[in-house]
KEFI-134154 format. One record per residue (C-alpha): x, y, z; residue in one letter; residue number from 1. Coordinates in steps of 0.25 Angstrom, whole numbers, plus 5000, padded with zeros to 4 digits. Each point is the difference from the previous one (the first is absolute). Last residue first. Layout:
east/north/up/aa/i
X/Y/Z/a/NUM
...
//
This chain:
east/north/up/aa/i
5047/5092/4828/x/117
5005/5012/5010/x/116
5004/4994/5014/x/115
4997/5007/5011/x/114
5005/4993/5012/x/113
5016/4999/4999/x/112
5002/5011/4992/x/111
4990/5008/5010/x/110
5014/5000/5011/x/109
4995/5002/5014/x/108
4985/5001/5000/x/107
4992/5008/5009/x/106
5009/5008/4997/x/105
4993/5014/5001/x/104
5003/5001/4986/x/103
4998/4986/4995/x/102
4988/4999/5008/x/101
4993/5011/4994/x/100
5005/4993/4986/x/99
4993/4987/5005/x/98
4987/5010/5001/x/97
5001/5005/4988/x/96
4998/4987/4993/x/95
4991/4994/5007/x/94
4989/5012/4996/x/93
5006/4998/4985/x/92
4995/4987/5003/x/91
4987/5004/5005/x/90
5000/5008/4989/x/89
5003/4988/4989/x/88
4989/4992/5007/x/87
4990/5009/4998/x/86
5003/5003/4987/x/85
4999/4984/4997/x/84
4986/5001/5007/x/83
4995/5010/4994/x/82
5004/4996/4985/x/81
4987/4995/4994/x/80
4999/4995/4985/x/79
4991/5005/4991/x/78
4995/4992/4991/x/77
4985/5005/5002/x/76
4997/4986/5006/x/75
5012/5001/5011/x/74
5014/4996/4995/x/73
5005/4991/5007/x/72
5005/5002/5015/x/71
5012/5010/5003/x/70
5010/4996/5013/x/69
5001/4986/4996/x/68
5010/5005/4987/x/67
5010/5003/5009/x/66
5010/5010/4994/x/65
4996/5013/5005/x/64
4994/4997/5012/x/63
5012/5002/5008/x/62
5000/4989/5006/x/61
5017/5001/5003/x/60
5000/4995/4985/x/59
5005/4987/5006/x/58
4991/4992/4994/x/57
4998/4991/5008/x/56
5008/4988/5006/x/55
5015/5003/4993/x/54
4999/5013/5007/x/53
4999/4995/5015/x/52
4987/5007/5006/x/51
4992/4986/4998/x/50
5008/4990/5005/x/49
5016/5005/5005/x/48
4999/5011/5008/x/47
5011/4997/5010/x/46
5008/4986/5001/x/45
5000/4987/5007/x/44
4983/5000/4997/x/43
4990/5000/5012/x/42
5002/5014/5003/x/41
4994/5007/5012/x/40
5002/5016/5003/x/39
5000/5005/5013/x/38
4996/5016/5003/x/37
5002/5006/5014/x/36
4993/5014/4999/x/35
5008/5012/5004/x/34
5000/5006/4989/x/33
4985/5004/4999/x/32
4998/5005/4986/x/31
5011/4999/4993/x/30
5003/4983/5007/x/29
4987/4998/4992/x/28
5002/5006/4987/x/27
5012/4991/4999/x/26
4994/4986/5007/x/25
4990/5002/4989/x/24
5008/5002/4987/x/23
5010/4988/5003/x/22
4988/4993/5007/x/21
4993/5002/4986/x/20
5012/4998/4992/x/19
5003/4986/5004/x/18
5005/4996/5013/x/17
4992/4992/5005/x/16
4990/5002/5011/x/15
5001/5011/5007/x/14
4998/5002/5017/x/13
4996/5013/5004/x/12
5000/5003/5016/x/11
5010/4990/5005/x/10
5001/4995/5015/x/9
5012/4989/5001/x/8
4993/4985/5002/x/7
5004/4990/5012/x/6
4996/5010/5011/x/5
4984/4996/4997/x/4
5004/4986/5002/x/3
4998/4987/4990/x/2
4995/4987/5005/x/1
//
């Protein structure tokens, strides 16, 4: 039977350690740094399913590329874009922010994060 005083308090707990944890983690520890974050893997190395490039499309998900992000074209022919613009602002959103924590440095060396495909 397992005590209480076995397990260390945590306030965020990720898991895996793709770009969403890699995104969310961030934004967290900017607005409260304080927060005790873990991140759980299950794989021997970082990011390596679906935020590893060679799994997706690695266009960053933008919205530019990926053909999902606009349906058929609709009875009048035309086709609907929303959803592929909204994509791209969110990612231009993303964007910005990993350049804020460039300057503030957030991140240490960007070279080794942002990679350009």
């Amino acid at each position: 039977m397992s005590t209480d005083s076995q397990f260390e308090t945590i306030d965020v707990a990720l898991i895996g350690s793709g770009v969403m944890s890699a995104n969310l983690g961030a934004l967290l520890k900017c607005l409260d740094p304080n927060l005790k974050i873990e991140l759980y893997e299950v794989t021997d190395e970082l990011s390596k399913e679906s935020s590893n490039g060679w799994n997706n499309a690695g266009t960053g998900h933008a919205g530019i590329c990926e053909l999902s992000y606009t349906p058929d074209r609709g009875p009048d022919g035309e086709v609907d874009v929303s959803k592929a613009v909204e994509i791209f602002e969110q990612f231009e959103q993303t964007k910005q922010f990993w350049a804020h924590a460039v300057r503030t440095g957030m991140i240490d060396n960007p070279s080794e994060f942002i990679q350009p495909v």
